[in-house]
C-alpha positions as CSV (number, residue, x, y, z in Angstrom):
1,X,26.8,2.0,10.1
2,X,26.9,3.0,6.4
3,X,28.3,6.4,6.2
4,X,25.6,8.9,4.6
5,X,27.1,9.9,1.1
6,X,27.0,6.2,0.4
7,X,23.0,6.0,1.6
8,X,22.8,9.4,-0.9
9,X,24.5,7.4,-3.8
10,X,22.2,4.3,-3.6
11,X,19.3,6.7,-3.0
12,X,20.3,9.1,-5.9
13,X,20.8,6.1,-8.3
14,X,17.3,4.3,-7.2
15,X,15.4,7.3,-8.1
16,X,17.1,7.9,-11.2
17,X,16.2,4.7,-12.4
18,X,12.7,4.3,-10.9
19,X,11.8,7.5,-12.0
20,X,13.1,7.1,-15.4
21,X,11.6,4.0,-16.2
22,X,8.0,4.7,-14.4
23,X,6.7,6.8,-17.5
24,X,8.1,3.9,-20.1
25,X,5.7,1.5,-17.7
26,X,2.9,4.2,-18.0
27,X,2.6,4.8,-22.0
28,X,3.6,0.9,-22.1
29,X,0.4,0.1,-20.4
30,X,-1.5,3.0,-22.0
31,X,-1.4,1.3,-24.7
32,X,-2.2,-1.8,-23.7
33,X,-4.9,-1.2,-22.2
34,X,-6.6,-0.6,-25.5
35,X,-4.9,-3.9,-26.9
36,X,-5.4,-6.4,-24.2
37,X,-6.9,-5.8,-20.5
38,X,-4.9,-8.4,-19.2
39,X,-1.4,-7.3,-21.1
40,X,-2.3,-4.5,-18.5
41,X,-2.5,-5.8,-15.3
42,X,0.8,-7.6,-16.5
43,X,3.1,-4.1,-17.1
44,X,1.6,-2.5,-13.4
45,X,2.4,-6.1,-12.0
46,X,5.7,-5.6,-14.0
47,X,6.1,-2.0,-12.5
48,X,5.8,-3.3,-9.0
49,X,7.9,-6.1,-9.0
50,X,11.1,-3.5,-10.9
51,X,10.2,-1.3,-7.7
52,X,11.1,-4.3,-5.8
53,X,14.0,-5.6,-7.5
54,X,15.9,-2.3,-7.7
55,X,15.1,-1.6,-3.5
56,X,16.5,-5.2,-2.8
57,X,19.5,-4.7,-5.6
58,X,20.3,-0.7,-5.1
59,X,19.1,0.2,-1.6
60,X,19.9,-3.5,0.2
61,X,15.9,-3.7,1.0
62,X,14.9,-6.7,2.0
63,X,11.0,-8.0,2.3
64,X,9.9,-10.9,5.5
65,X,6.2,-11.7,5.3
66,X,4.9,-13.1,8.2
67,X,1.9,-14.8,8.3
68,X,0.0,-15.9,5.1
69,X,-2.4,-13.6,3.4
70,X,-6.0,-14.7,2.3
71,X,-7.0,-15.4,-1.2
72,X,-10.4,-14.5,-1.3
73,X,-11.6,-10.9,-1.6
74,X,-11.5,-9.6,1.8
75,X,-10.5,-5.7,3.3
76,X,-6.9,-5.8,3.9
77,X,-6.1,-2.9,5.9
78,X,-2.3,-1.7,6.4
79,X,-0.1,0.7,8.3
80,X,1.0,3.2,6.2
81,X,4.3,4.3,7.4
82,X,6.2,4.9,3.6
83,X,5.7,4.7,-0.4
84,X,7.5,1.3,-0.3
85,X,4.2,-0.5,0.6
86,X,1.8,1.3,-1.7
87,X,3.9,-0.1,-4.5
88,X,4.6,-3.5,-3.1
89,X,1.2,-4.4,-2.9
90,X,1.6,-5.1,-6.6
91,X,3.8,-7.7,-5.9
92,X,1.4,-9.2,-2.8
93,X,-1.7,-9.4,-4.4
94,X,-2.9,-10.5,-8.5
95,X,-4.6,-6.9,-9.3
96,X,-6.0,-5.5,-6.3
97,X,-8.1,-2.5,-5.3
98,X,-6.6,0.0,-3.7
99,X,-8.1,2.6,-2.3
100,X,-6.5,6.2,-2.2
101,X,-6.9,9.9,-2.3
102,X,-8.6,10.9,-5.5
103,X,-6.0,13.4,-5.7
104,X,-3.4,10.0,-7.0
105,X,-6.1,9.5,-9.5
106,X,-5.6,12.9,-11.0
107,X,-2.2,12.4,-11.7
108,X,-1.9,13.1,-15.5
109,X,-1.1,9.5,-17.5
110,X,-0.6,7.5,-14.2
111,X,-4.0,8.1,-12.6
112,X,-5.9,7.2,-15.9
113,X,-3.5,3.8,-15.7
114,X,-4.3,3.2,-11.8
115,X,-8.0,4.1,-12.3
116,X,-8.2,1.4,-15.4
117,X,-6.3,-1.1,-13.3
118,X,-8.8,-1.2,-10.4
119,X,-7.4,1.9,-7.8
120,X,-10.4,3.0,-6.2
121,X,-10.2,7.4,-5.4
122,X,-12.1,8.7,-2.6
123,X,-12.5,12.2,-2.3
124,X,-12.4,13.5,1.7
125,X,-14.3,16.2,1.4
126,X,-16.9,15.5,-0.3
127,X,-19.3,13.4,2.3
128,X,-21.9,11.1,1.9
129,X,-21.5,12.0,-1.9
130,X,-18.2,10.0,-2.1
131,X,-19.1,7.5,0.3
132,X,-21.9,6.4,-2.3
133,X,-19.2,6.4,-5.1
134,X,-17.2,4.2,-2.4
135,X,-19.7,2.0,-2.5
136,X,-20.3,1.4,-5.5
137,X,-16.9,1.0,-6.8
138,X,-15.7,-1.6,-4.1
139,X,-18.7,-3.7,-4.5
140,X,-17.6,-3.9,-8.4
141,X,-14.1,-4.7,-7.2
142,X,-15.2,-7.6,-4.9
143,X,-17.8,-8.9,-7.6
144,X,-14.9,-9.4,-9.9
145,X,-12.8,-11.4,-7.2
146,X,-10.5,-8.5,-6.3
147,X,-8.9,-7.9,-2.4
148,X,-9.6,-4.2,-1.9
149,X,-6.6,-3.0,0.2
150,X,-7.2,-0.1,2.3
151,X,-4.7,2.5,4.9
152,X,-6.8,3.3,7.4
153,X,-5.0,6.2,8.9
154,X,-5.3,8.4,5.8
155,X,-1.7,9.0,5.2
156,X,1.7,8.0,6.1
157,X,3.0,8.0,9.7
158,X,6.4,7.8,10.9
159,X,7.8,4.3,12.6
160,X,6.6,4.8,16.1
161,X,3.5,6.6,16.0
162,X,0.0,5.2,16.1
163,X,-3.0,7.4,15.4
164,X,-6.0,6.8,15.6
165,X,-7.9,5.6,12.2
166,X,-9.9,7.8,10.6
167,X,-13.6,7.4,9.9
168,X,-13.3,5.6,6.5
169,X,-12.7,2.8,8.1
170,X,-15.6,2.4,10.0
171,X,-18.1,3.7,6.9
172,X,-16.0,0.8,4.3
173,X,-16.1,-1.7,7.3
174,X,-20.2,-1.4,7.8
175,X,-20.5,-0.9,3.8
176,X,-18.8,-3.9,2.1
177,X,-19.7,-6.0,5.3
178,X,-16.5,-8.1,4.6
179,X,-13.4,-9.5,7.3
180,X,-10.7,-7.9,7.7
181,X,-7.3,-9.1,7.4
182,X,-5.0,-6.1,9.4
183,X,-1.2,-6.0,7.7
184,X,1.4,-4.4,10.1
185,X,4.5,-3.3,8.5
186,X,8.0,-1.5,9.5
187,X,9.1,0.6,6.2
188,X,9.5,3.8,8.0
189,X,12.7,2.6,9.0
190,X,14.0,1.9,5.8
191,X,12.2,4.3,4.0
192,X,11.4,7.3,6.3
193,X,8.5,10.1,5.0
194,X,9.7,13.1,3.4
195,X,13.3,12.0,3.5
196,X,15.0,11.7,0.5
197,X,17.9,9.4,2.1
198,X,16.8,5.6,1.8
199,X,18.3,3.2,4.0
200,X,19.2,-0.5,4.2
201,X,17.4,-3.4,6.1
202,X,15.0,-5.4,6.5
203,X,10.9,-4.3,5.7
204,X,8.8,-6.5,7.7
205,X,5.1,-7.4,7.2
206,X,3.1,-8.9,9.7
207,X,0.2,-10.5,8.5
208,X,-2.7,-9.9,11.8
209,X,-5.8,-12.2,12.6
210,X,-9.0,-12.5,10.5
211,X,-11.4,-10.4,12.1
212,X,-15.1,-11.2,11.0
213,X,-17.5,-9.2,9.9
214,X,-20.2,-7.2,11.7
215,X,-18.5,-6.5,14.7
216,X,-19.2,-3.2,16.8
217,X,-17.2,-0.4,15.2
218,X,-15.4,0.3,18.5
219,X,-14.6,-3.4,18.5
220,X,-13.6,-3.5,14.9
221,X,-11.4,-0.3,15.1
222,X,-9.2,-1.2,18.0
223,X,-8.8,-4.8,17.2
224,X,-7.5,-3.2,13.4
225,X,-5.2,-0.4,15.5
226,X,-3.4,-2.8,17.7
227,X,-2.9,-5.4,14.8
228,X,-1.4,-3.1,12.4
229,X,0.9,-1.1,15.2
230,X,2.6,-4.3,16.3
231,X,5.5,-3.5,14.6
232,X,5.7,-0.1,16.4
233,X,8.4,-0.2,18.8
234,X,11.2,2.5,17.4
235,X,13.9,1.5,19.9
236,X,13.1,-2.2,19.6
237,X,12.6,-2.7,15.9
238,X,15.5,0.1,14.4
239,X,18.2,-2.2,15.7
240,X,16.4,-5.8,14.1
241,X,15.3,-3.6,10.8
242,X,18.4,-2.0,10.2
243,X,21.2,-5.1,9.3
């Protein structure tokens, strides 16, 4: 066990550096993006894979990917247990849509950046007004070849706990009328919600099977929650994630 002022070293000097570099990424592909569209995709790809190498190098992170994820547009859904994955999905996919809160979007300098590369912002309250918008936006996304990635239980959940998903699911499942490819994954171990303290080990990704299109939403909805909940076994999993 690694004594905690250690973890609060390696955690202290990973933000530091993540945090100081992120706004160098943003103007970097501000300005790119009136230069070259695909200088763009390049520097977020870029940020990504630093937020990748400085977990594996500072905070001991490692990444297994189980199972081999499809190359063709297609709904990935994923468990949503920490930041790690909304960031490593830059490294797993060649520019993908992701959809998130609108409020992401409104971040000043990074949400104009994320909206240009292809993040998709939903707004929650705002009904069949933003499922339109929805619509619209990940049609676009899949006409121009791009995986639209998707955390269907609205926000992040700690290791252990399985909600139910929320309805967007259900209206993006019946809307884009695509397969879904559910992604289980363990962060919350390494990464817990709210906790500043960052730990060693091993995040695990667990790549579920295809399920087609036009299923029944009860069908669809608890084939997608037992796929992406695999990995939820606290007891079990703490000991094989945390080496």
């Amino acid at each position: 066990m690694i004594a905690r002022p250690i973890l609060f070293i390696r955690s202290l000097l990973f933000a530091v550096i993540f945090y100081t570099i992120t706004p160098l990424y943003v103007l970097f592909g501000a300005i790119m993006s009136f230069l070259n569209e695909q200088g763009m995709q390049h520097v977020v790809a870029g940020w990504g894979q630093t937020h990748r190498f400085l977990c594996r190098i500072i905070l001991r992170q490692k990444i297994e990917m189980h199972g081999t994820l499809p190359k063709e547009p297609i709904l990935y859904v994923f468990k949503h247990e920490s930041m790690f994955e909304t960031i490593d999905l830059l490294c797993m996919f060649d520019s993908p849509a992701v959809i998130a809160k609108q409020e992401l979007l409104d971040i000043p300098g990074w949400g104009w950046i994320a909206k240009r590369h292809g993040m998709i912002g939903i707004e929650r309250t705002a009904g069949a007004k933003a499922l339109r918008q929805l619509q619209k936006d990940a049609k676009s996304a899949v006409a121009a070849g791009k995986p639209i990635c998707f955390f269907p239980e609205g926000t992040r959940v700690p290791h252990g706990e399985t909600p139910p998903l929320r309805a967007g699911f259900a209206a993006l499942y019946q809307i884009l009328k695509l397969p879904v490819v559910p992604v289980a994954v363990n962060s919350g171990l390494v990464a817990p919600r709210h906790s500043f303290i960052k730990k060693p080990g091993i995040v695990r990704y667990i790549v579920g099977e295809t399920i087609p299109a036009g299923l029944p939403r009860d069908e669809a909805e608890a084939r997608v929650h037992a796929a992406i909940n695999v990995l939820n076994h606290p007891a079990e999993n703490e000991e094989k994630a945390l080496v």
